[in-house]
N, C-alpha and C positions, 0 to 999 in steps of 0.2 A: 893900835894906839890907845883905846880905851881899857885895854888889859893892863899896859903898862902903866895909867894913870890911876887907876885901879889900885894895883900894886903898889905903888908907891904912897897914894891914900895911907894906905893900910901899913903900910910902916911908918909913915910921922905918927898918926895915931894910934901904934902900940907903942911908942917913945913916950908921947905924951897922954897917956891914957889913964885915968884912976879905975878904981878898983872896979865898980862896974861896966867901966867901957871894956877893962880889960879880961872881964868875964863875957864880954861878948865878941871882942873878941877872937875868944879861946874858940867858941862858939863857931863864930864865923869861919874860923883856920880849919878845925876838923871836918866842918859839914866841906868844906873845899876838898880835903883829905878825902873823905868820904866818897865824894862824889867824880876821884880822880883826876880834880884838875889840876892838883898842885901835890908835894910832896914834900914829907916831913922836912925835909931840906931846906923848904924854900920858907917855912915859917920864921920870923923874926927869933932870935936867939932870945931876947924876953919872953919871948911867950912859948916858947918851945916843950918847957917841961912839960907846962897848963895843960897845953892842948895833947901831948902823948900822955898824961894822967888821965883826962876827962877823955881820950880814946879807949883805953884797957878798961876805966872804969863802966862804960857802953859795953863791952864786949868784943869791940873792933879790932882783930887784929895787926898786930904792925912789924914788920920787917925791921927788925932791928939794924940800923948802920955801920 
């Protein structure tokens, strides 16, 4: 249940997020990436680019869809 309120969090605030909520984010979404618990899929289509930029940019590789 806390996943999913989680989740949800995190999509009204990348709808309504300025520019440095929405640098955190990008932030937020790749260390998730990173760390395996979520997939590029499951990030908000806002923030989708941000966060597959600031991935390649790290060095992270990413399985393209």
């Amino acid at each position: 249940m806390a996943n999913v309120l989680c989740r949800l969090f995190l999509r009204l605030a990348a709808i309504t997020a300025g520019k440095e909520e929405k640098a955190m984010l990008i932030r937020l979404y790749a260390g998730e990436i990173i760390a395996e618990k979520i997939t590029l899929a499951d990030v908000p289509s806002k923030l989708k680019a941000g966060v597959k930029q600031y991935l390649l940019d790290f060095g992270y590789p990413l399985d393209e869809e």
